[in-house]
N, C-alpha and C positions, 0 to 999 in steps of 0.2 A: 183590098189590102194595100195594093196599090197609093189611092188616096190619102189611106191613114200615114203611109208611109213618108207623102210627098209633104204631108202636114205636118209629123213630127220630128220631119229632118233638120229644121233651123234649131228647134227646142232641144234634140239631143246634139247637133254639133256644139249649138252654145255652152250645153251642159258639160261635156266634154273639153271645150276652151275652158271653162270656169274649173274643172278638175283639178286643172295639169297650169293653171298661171295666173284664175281670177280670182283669187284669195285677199285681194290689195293687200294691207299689211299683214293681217291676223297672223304671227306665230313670226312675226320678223324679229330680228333685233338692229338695231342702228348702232353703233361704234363711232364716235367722232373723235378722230386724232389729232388732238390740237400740241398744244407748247412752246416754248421760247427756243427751238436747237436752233441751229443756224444751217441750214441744207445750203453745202454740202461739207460746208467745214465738220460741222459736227455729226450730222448722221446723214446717209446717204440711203437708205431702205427705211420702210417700217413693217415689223412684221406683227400683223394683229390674229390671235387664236381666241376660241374659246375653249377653255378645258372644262371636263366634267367634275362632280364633287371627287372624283381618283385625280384628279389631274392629268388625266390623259384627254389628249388635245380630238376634239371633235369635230371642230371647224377652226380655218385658216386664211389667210393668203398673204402678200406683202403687195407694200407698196413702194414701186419702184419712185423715190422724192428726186432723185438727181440723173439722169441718164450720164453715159460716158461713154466714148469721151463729147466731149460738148458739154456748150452752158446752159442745156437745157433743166430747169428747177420747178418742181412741183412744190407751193407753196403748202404749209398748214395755215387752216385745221382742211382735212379731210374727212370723208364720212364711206366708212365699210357698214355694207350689209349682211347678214346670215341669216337662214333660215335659221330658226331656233330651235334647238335641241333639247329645249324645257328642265326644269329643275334647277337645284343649285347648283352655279359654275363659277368659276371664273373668267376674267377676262385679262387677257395679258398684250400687254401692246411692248417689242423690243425695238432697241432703235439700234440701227446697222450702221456702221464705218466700213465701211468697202467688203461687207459680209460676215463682219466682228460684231457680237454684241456689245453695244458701249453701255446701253442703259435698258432697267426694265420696269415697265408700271403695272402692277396688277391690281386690281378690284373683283370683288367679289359681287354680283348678282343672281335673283331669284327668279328664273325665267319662265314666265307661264306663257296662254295663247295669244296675249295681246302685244301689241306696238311695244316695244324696249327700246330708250334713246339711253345711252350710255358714252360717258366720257374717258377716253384714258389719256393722258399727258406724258408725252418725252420735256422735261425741263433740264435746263443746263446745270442746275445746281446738284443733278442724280448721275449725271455723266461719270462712270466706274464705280456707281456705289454699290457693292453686290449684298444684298439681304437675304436671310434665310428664309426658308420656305412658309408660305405661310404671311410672311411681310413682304414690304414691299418700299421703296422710295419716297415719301414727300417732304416735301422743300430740302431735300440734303439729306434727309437721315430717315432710317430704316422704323417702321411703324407698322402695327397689324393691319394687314387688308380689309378695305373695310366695305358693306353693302353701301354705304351711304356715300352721297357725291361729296368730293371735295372743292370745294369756291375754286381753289387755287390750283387746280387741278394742271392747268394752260402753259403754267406759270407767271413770274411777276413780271416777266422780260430783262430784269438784271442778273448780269453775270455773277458767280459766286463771288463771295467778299473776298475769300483768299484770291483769287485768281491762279486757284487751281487749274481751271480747265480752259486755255487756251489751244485751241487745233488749229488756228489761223495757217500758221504754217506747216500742215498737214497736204498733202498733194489732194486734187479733189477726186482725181483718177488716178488708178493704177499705174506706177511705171512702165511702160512695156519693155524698157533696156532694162527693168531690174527683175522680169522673170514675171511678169503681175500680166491679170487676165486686160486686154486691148478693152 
């Protein structure tokens, strides 16, 4: 017994690593958060979820784009991962001003067990646009979320026509003599 033991010890440790983390992708999803904001004038976090077909959020996390205080900037596009939670969801990517939601992109996808590469984009032309549920931002105006990728998803890299949305002079960090987190 012994023997049989000392022979099938590699085969079930392996097996057990492959349980518990050798899956390579099978049942991921990839998230890549690209766009034209300008970190950290314009957003300083991004926060990417996926919600279920209720809308209740399943998986999460944020990414911290600006640290503070300091000039340190985490460039886009970035790329979040999730184990996948399968079926129909969505995907909602928010973009933070010092812990404000300024802007929100949602997209709709159909998640089975294989590899998901998914796009969501903060653009500067969506900065305060609020949409009802259901819709969501591109290029400036409120549209049904949709399964299908959008080209322009990144944005175009120009500023709104109006020059509505200037945050230039926007503090990149909190005051701390005006009561604001260090």
């Amino acid at each position: 017994m012994g023997k049989l033991l000392r022979h099938l010890a590699p085969l079930l440790l392996a097996a057990g690593i492959c349980s518990t983390g050798c899956v390579a992708d099978d049942g991921m999803v990839h998230v890549d958060v690209c766009g034209d904001v300008k970190i950290p004038d314009d957003v300083t976090a991004a926060r990417v979820s996926i919600l279920n077909s209720q809308r209740k959020e399943v998986r999460s996390t944020v990414l911290e784009l600006a640290k503070c205080p300091g000039p340190d900037v985490t460039d886009l596009p970035q790329t979040v991962d999730f184990r996948s939670p399968g079926g129909k969801t969505w995907i909602v990517v928010q973009g933070l001003k010092n812990e404000v939601e300024v802007l929100r992109y949602e997209r709709r996808a159909d998640l089975g067990e294989k590899v998901k590469d998914y796009s969501v984009g903060m653009t500067r032309v969506c900065i305060g646009i609020s949409c009802p549920l259901g819709q969501t931002c591109v290029r400036g105006k409120c549209e049904i979320a949709s399964y299908a990728d959008d080209p322009l998803v990144c944005g175009t890299g120009a500023p709104p026509a109006d020059g509505a949305v200037d945050t230039s002079d926007q503090p990149v960090c909190p005051d701390q003599d005006a009561g604001g987190i260090p």
